[in-house]
N, C-alpha and C positions, 0 to 999 in steps of 0.2 A: 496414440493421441497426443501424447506429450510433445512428438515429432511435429504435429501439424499447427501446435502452440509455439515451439521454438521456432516454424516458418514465418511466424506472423508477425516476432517480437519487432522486426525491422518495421513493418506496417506501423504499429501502435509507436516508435519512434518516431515517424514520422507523425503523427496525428499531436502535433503541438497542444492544439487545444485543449484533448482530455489530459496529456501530462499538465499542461499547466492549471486548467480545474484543480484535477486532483491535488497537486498540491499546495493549492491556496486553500480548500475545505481542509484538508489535513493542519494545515499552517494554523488557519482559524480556531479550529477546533481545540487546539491545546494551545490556540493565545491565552486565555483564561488567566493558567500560573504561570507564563510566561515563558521564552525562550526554549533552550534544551530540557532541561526539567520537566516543561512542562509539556514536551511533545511527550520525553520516555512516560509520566505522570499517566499520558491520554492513551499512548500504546500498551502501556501494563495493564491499564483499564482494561482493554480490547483480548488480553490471554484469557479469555475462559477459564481454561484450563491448568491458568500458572504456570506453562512448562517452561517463560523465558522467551518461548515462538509464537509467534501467529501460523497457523496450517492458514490451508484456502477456507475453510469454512468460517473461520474468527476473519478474516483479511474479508470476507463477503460481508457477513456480519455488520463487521466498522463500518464499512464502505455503504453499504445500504440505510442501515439502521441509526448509527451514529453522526456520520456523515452527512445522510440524505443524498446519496447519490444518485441519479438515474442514468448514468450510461449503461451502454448495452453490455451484455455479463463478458460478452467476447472480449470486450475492452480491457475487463476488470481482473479478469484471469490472465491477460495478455500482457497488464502491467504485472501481476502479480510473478509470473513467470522471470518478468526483466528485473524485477526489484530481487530475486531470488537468486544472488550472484553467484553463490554454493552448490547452486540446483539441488540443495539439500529438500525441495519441498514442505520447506518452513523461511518464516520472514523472520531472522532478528532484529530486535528496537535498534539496534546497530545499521542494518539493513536502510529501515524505516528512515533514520533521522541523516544519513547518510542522503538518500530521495530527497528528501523535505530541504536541507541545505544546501542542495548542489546545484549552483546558479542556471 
């Protein structure tokens, strides 16, 4: 499965639009306190779990719940994949704000 996720990532690079959605509602979301702070602030929010990572289920979570996201799930796990540079199957706030600032 994981196989037919890392086919796709090229797909989802190309689809400008949802990268750039997503990280304008990301962006938004932690303008609030402001800058870097305030994205790590909005991503620590988003660990359930405190472990430090987002897994996929916290990264759906944000993205649905926090976010209000509606793109289609293939999207979200497609970014999630690309944003997962480790293929550790977890997202560090390193990870995250890494995304959020790269032009």
């Amino acid at each position: 499965m994981k196989a037919f996720f890392a086919a796709r990532v090229g797909t989802l690079a190309g689809d400008q639009v949802t990268i750039t959605r997503v990280k304008y509602k990301m962006k938004h979301a932690a303008s609030i306190t402001g800058a870097h702070e305030g994205w790590q602030s909005f991503f620590l929010s988003c660990d359930e779990d405190n472990s430090g990572f987002l897994d996929w289920d916290e990264f759906h979570h944000m993205c649905r719940d926090k976010l209000g996201m509606t793109e289609r799930e293939n999207h979200l796990k497609l970014l999630f994949e690309q944003l997962d540079t480790d293929d550790s199957g977890e997202l560090t706030i390193g990870e995250l704000i890494e995304f959020i600032e790269k032009p």
